[in-house]
Biotite code that builds the C-alpha atoms (Angstrom):
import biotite.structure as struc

atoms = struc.array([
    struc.Atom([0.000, 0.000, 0.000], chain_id="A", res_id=1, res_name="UNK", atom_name="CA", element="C"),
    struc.Atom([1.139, 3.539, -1.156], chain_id="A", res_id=2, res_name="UNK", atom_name="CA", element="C"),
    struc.Atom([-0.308, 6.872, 0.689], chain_id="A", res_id=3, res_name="UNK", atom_name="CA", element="C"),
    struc.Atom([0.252, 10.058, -1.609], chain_id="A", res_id=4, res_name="UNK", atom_name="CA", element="C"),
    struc.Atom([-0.489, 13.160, -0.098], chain_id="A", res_id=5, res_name="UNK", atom_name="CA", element="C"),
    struc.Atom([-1.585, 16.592, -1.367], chain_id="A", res_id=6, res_name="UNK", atom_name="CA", element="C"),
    struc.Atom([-2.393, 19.813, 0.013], chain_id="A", res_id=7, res_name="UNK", atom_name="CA", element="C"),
    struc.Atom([-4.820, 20.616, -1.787], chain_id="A", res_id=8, res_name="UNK", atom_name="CA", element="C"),
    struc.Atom([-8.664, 18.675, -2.319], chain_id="A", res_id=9, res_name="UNK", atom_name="CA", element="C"),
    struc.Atom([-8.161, 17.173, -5.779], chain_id="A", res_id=10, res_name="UNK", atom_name="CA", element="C"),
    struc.Atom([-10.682, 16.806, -8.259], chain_id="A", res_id=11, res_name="UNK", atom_name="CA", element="C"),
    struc.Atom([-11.984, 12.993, -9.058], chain_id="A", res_id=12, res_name="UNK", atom_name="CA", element="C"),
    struc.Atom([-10.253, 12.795, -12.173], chain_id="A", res_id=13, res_name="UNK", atom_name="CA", element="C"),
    struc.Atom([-7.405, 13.682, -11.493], chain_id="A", res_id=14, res_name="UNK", atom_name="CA", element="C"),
    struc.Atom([-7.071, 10.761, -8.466], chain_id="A", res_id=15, res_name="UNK", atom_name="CA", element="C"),
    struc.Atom([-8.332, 8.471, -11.414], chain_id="A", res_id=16, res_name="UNK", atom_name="CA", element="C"),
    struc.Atom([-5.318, 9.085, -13.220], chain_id="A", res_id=17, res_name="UNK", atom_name="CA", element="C"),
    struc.Atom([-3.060, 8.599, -10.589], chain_id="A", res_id=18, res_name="UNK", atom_name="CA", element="C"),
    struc.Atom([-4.344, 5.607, -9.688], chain_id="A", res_id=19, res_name="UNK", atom_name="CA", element="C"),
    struc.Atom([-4.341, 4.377, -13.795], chain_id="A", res_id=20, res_name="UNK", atom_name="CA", element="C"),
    struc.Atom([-0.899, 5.092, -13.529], chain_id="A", res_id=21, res_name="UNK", atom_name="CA", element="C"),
    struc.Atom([0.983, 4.101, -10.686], chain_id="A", res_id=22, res_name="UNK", atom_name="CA", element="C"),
    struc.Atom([2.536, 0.586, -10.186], chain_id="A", res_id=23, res_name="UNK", atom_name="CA", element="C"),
    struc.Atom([1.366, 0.179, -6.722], chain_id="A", res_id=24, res_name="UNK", atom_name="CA", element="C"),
    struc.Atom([-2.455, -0.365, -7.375], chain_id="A", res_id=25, res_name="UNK", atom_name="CA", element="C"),
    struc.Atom([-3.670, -0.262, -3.286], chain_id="A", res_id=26, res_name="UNK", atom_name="CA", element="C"),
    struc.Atom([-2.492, 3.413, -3.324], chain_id="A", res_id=27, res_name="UNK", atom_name="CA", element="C"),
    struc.Atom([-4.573, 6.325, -1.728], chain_id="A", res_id=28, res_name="UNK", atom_name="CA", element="C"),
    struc.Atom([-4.550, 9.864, -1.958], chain_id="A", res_id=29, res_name="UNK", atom_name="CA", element="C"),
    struc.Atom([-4.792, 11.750, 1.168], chain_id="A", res_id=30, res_name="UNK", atom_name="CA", element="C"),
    struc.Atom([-6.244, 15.652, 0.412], chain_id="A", res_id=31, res_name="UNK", atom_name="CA", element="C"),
    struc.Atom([-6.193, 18.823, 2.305], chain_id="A", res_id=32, res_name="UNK", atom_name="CA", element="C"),
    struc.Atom([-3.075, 16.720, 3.622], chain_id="A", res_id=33, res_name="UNK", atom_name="CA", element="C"),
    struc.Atom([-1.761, 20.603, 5.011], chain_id="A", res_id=34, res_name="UNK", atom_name="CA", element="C"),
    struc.Atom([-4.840, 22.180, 7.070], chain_id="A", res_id=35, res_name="UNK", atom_name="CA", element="C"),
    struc.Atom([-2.655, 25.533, 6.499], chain_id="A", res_id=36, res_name="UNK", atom_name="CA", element="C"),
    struc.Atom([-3.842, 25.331, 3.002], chain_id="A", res_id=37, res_name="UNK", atom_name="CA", element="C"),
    struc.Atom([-7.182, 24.468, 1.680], chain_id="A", res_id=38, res_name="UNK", atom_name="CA", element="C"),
    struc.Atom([-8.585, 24.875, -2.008], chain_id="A", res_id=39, res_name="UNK", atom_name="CA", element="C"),
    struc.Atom([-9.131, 22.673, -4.717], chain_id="A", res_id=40, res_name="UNK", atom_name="CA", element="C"),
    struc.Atom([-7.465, 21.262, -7.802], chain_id="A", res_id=41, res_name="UNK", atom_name="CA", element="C"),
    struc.Atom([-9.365, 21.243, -10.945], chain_id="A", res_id=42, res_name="UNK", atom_name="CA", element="C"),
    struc.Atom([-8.782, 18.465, -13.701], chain_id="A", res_id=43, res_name="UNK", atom_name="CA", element="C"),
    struc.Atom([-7.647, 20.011, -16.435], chain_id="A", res_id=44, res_name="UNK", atom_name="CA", element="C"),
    struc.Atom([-11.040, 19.412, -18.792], chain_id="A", res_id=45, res_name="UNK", atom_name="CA", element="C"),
    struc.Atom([-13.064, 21.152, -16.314], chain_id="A", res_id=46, res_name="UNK", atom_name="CA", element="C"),
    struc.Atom([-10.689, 24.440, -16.600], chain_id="A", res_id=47, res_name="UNK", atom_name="CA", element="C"),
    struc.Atom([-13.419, 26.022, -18.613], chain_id="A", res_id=48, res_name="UNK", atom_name="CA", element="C"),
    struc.Atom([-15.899, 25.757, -15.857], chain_id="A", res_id=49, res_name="UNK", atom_name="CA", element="C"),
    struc.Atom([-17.197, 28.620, -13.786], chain_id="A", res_id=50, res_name="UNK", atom_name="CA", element="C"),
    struc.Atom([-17.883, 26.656, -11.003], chain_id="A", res_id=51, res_name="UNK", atom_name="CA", element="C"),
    struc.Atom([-16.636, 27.990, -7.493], chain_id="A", res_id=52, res_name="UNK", atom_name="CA", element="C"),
    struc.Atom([-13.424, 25.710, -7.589], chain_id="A", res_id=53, res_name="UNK", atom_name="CA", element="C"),
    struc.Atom([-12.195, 26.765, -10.706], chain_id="A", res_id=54, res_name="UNK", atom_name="CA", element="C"),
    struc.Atom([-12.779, 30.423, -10.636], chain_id="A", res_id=55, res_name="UNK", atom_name="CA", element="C"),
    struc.Atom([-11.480, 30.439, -6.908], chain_id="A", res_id=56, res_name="UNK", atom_name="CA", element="C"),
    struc.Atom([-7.883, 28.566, -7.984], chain_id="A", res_id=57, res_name="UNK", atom_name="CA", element="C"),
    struc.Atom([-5.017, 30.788, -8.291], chain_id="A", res_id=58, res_name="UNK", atom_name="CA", element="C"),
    struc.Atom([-3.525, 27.297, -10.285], chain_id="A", res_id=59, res_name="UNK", atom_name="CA", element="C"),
    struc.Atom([-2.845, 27.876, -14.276], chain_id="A", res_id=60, res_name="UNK", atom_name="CA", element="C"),
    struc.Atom([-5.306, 25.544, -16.550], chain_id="A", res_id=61, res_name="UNK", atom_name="CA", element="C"),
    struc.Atom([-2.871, 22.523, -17.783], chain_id="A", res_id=62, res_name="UNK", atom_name="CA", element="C"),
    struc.Atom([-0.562, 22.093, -15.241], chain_id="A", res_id=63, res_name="UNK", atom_name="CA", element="C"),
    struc.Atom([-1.535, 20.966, -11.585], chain_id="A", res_id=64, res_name="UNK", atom_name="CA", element="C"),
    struc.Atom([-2.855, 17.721, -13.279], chain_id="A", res_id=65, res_name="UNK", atom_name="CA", element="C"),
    struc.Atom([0.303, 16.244, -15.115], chain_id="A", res_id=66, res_name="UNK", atom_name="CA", element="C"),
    struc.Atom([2.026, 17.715, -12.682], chain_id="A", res_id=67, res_name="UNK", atom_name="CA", element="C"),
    struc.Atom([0.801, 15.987, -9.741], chain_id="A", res_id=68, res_name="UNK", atom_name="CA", element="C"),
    struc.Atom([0.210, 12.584, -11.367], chain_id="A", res_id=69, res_name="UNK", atom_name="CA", element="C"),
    struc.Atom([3.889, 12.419, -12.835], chain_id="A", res_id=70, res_name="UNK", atom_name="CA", element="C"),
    struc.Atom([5.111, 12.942, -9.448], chain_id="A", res_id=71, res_name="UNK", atom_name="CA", element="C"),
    struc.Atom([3.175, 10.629, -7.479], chain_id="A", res_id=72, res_name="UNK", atom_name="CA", element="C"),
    struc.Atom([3.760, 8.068, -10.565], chain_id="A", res_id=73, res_name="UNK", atom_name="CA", element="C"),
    struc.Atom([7.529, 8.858, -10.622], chain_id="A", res_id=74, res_name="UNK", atom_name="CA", element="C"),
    struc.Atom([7.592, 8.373, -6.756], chain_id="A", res_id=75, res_name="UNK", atom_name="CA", element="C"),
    struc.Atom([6.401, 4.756, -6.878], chain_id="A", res_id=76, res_name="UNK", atom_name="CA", element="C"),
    struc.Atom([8.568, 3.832, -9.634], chain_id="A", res_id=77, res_name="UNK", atom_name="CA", element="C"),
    struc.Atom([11.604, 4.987, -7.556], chain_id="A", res_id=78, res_name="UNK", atom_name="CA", element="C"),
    struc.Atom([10.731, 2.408, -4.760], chain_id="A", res_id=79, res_name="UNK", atom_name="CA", element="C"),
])
């Protein structure tokens, strides 16, 4: 089992891809992992959305998502 942690609540898909991608497949992502900071992180297909978490993220359309899968993917593969 694999815990992967992120400050931040992140959207559905973007734990879906994570999980698709990582060689440990009993891994879980702990959110809002940092009570000192709390907001969400929007898949990037939803970046056109004017929902409350998009419009409230200071985070740049195309980035968080890659960015936080290849990490937690690149992690595990380390291991």
């Amino acid at each position: 089992m694999a815990l992967a942690s992120v400050n931040h609540e992140v959207y559905t898909l973007i734990g879906r891809r994570v999980k698709d991608g990582v060689p440990m497949k009993n891994t879980v992502i702990v959110t809002l992992a940092d009570a000192s900071i709390v907001g969400y992180i929007y898949d990037d297909a939803s970046a056109d959305h004017q929902t409350f978490e998009v419009l409230g993220s200071p985070l740049k359309p195309g980035c968080a998502e890659t960015g936080i899968t290849n990490a937690i993917v690149d992690l595990e593969n380390e291991i």
